[in-house]
C-alpha positions as CSV (number, residue, x, y, z in Angstrom):
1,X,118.8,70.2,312.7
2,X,119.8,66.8,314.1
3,X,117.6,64.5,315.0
4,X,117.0,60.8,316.4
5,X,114.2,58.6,316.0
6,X,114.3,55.5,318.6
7,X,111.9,52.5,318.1
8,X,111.2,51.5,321.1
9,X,109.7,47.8,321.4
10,X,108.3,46.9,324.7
11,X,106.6,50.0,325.8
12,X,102.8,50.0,326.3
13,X,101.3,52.9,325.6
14,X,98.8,52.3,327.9
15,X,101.2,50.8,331.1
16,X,100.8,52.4,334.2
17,X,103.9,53.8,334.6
18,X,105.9,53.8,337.6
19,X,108.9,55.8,338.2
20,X,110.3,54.0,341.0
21,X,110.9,50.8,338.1
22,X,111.7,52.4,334.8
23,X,113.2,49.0,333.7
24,X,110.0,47.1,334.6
25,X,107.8,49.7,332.3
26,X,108.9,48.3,329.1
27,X,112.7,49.6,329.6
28,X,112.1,52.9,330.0
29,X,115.2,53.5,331.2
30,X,116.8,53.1,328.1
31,X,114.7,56.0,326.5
32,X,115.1,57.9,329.0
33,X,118.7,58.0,328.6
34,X,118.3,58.4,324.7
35,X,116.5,61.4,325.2
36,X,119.2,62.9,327.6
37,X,121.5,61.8,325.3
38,X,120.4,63.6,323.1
39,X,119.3,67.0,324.2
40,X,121.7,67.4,327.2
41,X,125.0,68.9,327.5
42,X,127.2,69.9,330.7
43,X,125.0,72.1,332.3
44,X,122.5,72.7,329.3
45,X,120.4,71.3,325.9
46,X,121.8,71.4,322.9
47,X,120.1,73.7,319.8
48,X,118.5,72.2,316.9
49,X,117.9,68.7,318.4
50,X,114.8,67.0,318.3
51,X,113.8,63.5,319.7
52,X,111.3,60.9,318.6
53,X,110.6,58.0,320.4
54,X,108.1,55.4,318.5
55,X,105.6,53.5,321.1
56,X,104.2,50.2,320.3
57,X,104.4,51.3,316.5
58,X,101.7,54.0,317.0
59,X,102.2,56.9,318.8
60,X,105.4,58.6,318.9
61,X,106.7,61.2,321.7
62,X,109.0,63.9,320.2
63,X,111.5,66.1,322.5
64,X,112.7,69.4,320.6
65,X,115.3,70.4,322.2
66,X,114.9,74.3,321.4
67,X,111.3,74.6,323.3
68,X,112.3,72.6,326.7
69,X,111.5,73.8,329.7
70,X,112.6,72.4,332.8
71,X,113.2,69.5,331.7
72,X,116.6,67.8,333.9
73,X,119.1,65.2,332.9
74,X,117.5,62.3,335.4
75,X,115.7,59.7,334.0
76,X,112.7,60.0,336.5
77,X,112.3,63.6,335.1
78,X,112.5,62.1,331.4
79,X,110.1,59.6,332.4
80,X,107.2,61.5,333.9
81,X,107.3,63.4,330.7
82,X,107.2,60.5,328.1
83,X,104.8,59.4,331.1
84,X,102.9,62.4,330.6
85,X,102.8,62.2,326.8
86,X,101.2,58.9,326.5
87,X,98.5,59.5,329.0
88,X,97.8,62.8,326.4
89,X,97.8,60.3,323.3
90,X,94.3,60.1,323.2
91,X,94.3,64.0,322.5
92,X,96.2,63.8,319.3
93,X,94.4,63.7,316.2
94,X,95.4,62.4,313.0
95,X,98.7,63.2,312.6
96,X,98.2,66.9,314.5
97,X,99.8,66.5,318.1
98,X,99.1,66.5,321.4
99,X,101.1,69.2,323.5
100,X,101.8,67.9,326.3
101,X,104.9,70.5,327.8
102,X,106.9,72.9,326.6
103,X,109.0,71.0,323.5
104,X,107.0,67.5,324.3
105,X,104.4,66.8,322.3
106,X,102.6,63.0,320.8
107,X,101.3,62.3,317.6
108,X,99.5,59.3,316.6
109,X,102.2,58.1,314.2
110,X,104.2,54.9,314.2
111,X,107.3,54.2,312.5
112,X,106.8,54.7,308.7
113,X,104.3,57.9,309.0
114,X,107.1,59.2,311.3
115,X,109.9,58.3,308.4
116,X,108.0,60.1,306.2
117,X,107.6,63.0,308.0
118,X,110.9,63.4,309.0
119,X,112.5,62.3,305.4
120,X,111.0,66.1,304.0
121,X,113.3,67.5,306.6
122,X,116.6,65.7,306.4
123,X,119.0,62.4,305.2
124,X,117.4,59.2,307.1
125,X,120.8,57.8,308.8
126,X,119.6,54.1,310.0
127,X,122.1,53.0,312.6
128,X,123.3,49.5,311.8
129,X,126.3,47.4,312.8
130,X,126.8,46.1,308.8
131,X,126.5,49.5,307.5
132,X,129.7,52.2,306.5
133,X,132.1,52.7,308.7
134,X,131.1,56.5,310.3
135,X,134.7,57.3,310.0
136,X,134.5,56.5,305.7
137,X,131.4,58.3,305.6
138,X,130.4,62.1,305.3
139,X,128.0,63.8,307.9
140,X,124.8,65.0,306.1
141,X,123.5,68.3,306.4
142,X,120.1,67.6,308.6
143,X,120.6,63.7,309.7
144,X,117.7,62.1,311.1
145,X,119.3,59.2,312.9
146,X,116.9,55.9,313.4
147,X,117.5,53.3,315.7
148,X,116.2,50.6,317.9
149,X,116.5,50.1,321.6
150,X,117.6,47.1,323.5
151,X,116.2,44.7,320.4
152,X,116.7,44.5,316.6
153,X,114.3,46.2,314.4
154,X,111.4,43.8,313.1
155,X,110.9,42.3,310.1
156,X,107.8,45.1,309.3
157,X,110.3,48.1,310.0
158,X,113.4,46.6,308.2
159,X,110.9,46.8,305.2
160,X,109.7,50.2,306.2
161,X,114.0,50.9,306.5
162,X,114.7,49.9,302.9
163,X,112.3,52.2,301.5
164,X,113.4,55.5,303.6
165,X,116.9,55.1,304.9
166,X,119.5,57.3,302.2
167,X,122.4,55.3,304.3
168,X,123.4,52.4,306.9
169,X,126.2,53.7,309.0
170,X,128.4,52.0,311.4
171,X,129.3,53.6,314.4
172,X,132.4,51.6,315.2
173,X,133.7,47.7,315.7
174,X,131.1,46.9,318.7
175,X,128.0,47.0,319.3
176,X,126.7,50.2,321.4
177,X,123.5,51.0,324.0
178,X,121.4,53.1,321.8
179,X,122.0,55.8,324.5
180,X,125.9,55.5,323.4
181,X,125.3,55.0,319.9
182,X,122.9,58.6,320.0
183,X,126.5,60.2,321.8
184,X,128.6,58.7,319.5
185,X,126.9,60.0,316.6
186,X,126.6,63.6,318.2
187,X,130.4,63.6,318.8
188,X,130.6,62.7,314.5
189,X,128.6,65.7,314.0
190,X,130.4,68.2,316.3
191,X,133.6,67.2,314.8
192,X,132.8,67.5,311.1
193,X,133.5,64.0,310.3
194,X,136.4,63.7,313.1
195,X,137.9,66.1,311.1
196,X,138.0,68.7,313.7
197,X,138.1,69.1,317.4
């Protein structure tokens, strides 16, 4: 299982979201394209993927990739789902989720209840531009991948980092959209390491 936490900073959960500006609704764009980063390929969705986007460090949205339904690589279809999910937040309880479609469901978890769900399943991989070079570094078995969107993590979640992350990886020399960062690490994965192709 791969999977990809983003933290996503200037969404309101509660914003009325409009899908003619995506930008304008706390860059919603930009998860929008993390999420079909993600979970599409050419003409289809990966296996064993699974998406979790963090809102306003309390609710997070996750995508799992193996129970989609039509779900389509534009970002106004991404968006009426995450849409979707946050109007349903009120319906999660605890930390038991709220479906909301088929492989989209929100749980009332921020970033460090989400860590440590997510560190019983696999290696927390924080995305960082001082960490390892990817290319000196082996892929772990089930990598959870966290990152930020357009802004640096806060003080509170660096914290929250230092505790969970197992390693700080590098994805190259410049700095990368998250949705780019999300591919880059994908095309790590499906090489072995760039070891094969």
């Amino acid at each position: 299982m791969r999977q990809f936490v983003v933290v996503a900073h200037e969404l309101d959960p509660a914003a009325d979201v409009s899908l003619d500006d995506l930008p304008g609704t706390g860059r919603l764009d930009l998860l929008c394209r993390c999420v079909g980063a993600a979970v599409f390929l050419s003409h289809g969705i990966r296996d064993s993927v699974r998406v979790h986007l963090v809102v306003d460090d309390a609710y997070t949205v996750r995508f799992d990739a193996d129970r989609l339904r039509h779900l389509h690589p534009d970002e106004r279809n991404v968006a009426a789902r995450i849409r979707d999910a946050l109007g349903d937040r009120e319906d999660a309880i605890g930390h038991q989720p709220a479906d909301v479609s088929p492989g989209v469901e929100i749980y009332r978890m921020g970033v460090e209840a989400t860590l440590d769900r997510l560190a019983r399943e696999g290696s927390i991989v924080q995305l960082h531009e001082d960490g390892t070079p990817l290319a000196d570094d082996l892929p772990p078995a089930d990598p959870v991948f966290i990152l930020s969107d357009h802004r640096d993590f806060t003080d509170a979640e660096r914290a929250v980092l230092a505790d969970h992350a197992d390693s700080r990886v590098r994805l190259g020399p410049e700095t990368l959209h998250a949705d780019h960062a999300i591919t880059v690490a994908h095309n790590w994965l499906d090489t072995d390491g760039y070891e094969s192709y």
